[in-house]
C-alpha positions as CSV (number, residue, x, y, z in Angstrom):
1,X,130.3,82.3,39.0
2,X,131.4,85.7,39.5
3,X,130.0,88.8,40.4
4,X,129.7,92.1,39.4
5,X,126.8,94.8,41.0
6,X,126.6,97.7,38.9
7,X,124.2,100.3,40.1
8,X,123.3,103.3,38.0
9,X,119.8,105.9,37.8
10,X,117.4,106.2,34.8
11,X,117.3,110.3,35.1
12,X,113.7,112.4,34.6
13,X,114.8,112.5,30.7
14,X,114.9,108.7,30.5
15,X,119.1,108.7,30.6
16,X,120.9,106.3,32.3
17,X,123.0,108.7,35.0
18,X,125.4,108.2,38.0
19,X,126.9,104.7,36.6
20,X,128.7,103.1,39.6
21,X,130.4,99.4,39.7
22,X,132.0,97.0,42.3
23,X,133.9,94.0,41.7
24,X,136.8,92.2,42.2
25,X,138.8,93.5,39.2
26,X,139.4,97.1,38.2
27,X,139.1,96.4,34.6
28,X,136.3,94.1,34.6
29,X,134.3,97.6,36.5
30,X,135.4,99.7,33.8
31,X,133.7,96.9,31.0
32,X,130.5,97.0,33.2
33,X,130.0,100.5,32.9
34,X,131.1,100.6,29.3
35,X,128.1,98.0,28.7
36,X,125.5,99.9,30.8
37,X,126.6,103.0,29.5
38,X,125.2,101.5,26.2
39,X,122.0,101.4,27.5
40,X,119.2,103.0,24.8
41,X,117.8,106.0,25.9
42,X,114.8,104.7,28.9
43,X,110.9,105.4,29.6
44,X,111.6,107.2,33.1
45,X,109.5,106.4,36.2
46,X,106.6,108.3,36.8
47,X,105.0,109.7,40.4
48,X,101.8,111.4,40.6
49,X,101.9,111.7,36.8
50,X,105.4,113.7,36.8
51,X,108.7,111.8,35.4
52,X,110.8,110.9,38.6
53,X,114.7,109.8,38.6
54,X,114.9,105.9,39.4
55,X,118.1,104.0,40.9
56,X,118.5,100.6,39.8
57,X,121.1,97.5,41.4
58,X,122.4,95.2,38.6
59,X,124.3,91.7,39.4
60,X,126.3,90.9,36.1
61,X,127.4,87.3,36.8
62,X,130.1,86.0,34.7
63,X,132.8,83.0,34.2
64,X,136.5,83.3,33.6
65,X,137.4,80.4,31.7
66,X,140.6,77.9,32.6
67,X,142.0,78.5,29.1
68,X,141.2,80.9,26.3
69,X,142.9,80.1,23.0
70,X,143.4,83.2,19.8
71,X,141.4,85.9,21.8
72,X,141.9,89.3,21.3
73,X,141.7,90.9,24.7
74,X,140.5,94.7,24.6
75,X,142.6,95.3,28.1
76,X,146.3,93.7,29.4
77,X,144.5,91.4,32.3
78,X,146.8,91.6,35.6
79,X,149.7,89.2,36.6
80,X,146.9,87.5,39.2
81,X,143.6,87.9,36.8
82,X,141.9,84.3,37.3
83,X,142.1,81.6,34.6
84,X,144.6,83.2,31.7
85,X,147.9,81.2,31.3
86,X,148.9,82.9,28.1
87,X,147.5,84.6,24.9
88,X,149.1,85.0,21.7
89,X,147.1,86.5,19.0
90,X,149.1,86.9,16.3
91,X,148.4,83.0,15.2
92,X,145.3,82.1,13.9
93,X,144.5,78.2,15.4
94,X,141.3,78.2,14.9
95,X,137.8,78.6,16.7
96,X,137.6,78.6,20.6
């Protein structure tokens, strides 16, 4: 398993803010912070009754598989990216 820490702050207003990630692939920090950037709208942290700004750590953990058969990658992984051997999507073989 692999690891990515993504560390971002749920603003006054309940927004997630100030989306940072660190990993060992450029791309796969860009996805993280696509998906927290998803986030729905939060119930901000409160301190003597008034809504404070909160920073949060988040460990995505993930798995890159030996072979991946008829997957439409959303990014051209580098020549070293772990695990992919080839890709070619415009066959349909079936289900992975």
């Amino acid at each position: 398993m692999n690891r990515i820490y993504v560390v971002f702050k749920i603003n006054p207003k309940g927004d997630v803010v100030e989306i940072m990630a660190r990993g060992p692939y450029k791309r796969l920090e860009e996805e993280a912070i696509r998906v927290v950037s998803l986030l729905p709208k939060m119930i901000p942290g409160r301190q003597r009754d008034k809504p404070v700004a909160v920073k949060y750590s988040l460990p995505i953990m993930y798995e890159v598989r030996e072979h991946i058969y008829n997957f439409n990658y959303p990014f051209s992984p580098p020549e070293n990216f772990p695990g992919i051997y080839s890709c070619d999507t415009s066959k349909k073989t079936g289900n992975l």
